[in-house]
C-alpha positions in Angstrom: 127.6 93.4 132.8 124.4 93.5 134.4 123.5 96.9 133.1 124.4 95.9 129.4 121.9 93.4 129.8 119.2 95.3 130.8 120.1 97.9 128.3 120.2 95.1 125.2 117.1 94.2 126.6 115.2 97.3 126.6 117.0 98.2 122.3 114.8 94.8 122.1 111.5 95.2 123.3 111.8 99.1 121.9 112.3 97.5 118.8 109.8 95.1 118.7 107.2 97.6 120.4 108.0 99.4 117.4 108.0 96.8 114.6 104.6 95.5 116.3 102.9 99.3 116.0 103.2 101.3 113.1 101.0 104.0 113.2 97.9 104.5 110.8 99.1 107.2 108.6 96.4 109.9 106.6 97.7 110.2 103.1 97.6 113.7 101.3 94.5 112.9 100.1 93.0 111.9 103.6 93.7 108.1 102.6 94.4 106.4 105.4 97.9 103.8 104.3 98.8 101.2 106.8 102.5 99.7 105.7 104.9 96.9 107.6 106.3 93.6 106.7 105.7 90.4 107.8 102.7 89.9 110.4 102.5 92.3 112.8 99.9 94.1 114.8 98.9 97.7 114.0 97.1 100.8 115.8 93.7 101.2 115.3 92.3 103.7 112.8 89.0 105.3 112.0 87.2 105.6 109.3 85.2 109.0 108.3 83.4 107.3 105.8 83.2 104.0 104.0 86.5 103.2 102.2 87.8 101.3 99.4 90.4 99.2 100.3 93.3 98.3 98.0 96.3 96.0 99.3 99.7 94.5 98.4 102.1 92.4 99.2 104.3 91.6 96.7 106.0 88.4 99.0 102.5 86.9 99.4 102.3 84.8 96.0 103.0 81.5 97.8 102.0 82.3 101.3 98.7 84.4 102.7 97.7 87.7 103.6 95.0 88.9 106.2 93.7 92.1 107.2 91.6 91.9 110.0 90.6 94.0 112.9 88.2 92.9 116.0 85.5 93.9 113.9 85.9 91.9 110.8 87.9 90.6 108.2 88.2 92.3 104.9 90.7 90.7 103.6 92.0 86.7 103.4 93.9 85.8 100.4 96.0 83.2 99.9 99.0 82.7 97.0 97.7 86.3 95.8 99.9 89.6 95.6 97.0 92.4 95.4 93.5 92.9 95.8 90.5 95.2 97.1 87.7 94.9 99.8 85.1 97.6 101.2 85.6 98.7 104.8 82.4 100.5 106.1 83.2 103.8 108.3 84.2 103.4 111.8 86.8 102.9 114.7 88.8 99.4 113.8 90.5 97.9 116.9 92.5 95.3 117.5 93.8 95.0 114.0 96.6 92.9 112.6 97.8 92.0 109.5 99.6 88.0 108.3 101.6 88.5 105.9 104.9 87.5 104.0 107.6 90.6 103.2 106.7 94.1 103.1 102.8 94.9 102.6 101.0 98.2 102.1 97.1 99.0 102.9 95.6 102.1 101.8 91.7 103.0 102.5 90.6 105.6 100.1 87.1 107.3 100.5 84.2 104.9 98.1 81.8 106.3 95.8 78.7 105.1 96.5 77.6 102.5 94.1 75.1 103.5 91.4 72.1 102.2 91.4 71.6 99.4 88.0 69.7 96.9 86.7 72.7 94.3 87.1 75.9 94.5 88.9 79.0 92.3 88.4 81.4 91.7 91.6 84.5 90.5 91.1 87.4 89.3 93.5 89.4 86.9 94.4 89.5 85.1 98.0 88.0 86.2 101.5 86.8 89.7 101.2 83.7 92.1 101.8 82.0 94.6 98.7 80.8 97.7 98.4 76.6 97.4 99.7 74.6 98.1 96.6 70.9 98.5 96.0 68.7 95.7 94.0 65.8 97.4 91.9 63.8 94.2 91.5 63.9 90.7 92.7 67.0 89.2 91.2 68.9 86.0 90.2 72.3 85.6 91.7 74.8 83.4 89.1 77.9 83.0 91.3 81.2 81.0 89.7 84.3 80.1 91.8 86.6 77.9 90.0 88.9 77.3 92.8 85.6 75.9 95.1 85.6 72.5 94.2 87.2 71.4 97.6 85.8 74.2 99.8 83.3 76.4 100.4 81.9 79.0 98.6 79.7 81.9 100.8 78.0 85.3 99.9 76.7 86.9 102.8 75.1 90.3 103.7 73.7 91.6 107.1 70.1 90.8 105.4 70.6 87.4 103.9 73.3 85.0 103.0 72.3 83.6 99.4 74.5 81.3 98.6 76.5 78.9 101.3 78.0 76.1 98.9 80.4 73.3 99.9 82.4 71.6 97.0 81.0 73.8 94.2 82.4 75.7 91.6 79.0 77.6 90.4 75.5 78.0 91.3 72.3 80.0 91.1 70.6 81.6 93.8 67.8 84.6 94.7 67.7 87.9 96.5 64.8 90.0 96.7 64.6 93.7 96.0 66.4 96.0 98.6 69.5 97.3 100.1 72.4 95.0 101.0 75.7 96.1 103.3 77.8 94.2 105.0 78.9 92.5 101.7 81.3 89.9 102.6 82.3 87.3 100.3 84.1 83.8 101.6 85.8 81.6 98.7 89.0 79.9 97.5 91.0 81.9 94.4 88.9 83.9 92.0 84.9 84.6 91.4 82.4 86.2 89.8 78.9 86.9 91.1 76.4 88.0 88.7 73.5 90.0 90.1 70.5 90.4 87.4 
């Protein structure tokens, strides 16, 4: 008896050692796809280069999903199914994912932003952006519908141009430069017009 016990024991912890630790797989196209379900921790996974990020969970409509690692958090949506974020090249530790049902995560090697005159970003919740390069001193016209009870932030590593509580659009500045560490903090979708 005692011996099925610690068997049944061990089939348990085997099995939630391996629920908890899915490994990082490299897609054919040296993508690297994370899958599970629910919320779960994963091993960590490096980067070569900067990646596109593009994430589902098909469960999370009602409920939210995060990506995060001990480095940051590209992705925290909430009520959403899909969405993208910008991970910059690197070794990621101590990452876990909250989610609701089966979720997949694949990082894809990014283009490197072109160079414009104006640039458009698009999303929807808590997530980072590709870094991009400003040619001239430029206004910022940011819109977050869902903001009107919450804050609305757009930060880089070199400024943080807009930080608004209980706003659903603004107006703000950035000078002429390079900007990384994108990172975007909001409730439901926005737009940020950069001109």
């Amino acid at each position: 008896m005692h011996k099925r016990l610690i068997r049944a024991t061990l089939l348990v912890v085997g099995a939630t050692l391996a629920v908890i630790a899915p490994a990082a797989l490299a897609g054919s196209d040296g993508a690297v796809v994370l899958r599970g379900s629910d919320s779960q921790n994963v091993r960590p996974f490096v980067l070569k280069q900067d990646a596109d990020v593009a994430w589902s969970c098909p469960g999370c409509g009602e409920s939210n999903f995060i990506f995060s690692t001990d480095q940051e958090i590209p992705v925290n949506a909430l009520g959403v199914t899909h969405g993208s974020s910008f991970l910059e090249r690197g070794r990621y530790t101590g990452v876990s994912i909250s989610a609701d049902g089966p979720w997949t995560i694949r990082m894809t090697a990014s283009k490197l932003s072109p160079v414009r005159r104006t640039y458009t970003l698009r999303g929807v919740d808590s997530q980072k952006v590709r870094p991009f390069t400003l040619t001239h001193d430029s206004d910022v016209i940011w819109a977050c519908g869902g903001c009107s009870d919450s804050n609305f932030i757009f930060a880089t590593d070199q400024d943080i141009p807009v930080n608004a509580l209980n706003s659903t659009h603004g107006k703000s500045f950035l000078e002429r430069g390079r900007y990384t560490s994108v990172s975007i903090s909001a409730d439901g979708p926005w737009t940020i017009v950069l001109r």
